[in-house]
N, C-alpha and C positions, 0 to 999 in steps of 0.2 A: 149800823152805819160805821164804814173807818174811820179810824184819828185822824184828823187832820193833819196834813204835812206841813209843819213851818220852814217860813226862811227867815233869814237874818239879815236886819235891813239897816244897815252904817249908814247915820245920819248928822247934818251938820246947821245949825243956824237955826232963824227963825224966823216967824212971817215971811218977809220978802226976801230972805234970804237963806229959809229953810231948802237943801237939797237932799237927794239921795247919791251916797259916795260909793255904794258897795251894795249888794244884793248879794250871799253867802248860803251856803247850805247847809254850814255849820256855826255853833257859837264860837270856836275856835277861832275860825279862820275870819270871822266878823272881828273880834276879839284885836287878830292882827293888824285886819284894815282899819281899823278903830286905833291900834298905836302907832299905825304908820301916818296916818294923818294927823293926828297930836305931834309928831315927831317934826312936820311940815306947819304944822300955824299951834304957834301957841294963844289963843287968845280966843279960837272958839274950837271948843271941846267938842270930838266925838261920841255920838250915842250908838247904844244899840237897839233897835227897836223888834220885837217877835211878832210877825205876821201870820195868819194862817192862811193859805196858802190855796186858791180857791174857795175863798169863805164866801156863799151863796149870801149869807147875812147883810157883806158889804155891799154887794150888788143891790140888794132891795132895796134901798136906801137910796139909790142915788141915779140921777138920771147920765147915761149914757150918751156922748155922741161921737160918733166916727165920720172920720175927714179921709 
């Protein structure tokens, strides 16, 4: 089976106010988006977060619906 391909997913807040900022294909350039937006609010901190990218696992788990 191949490695899974990660992305790099720049994220901000929490509960109701958790978003996604950035979707990245490298930690680098997450890294970036990640100080560009600390540079833009200081008082809620950017994460980085590693997703695998296609992971069949998270599908299983959870029900799907399309609109």
């Amino acid at each position: 089976m191949p490695k899974p391909r990660k992305v790099y997913v720049v994220t901000s807040g929490s509960y109701s106010s958790y978003r996604i900022l950035a979707v990245c294909s490298t930690r680098e350039r997450a890294r970036a988006a990640a100080a560009a937006h600390d540079r833009r609010d200081r008082y809620e901190k950017a994460r980085i977060e590693t997703w695998n990218l296609d992971d069949p696992g998270v599908l299983s788990n959870q029900t799907l619906v399309f609109i």
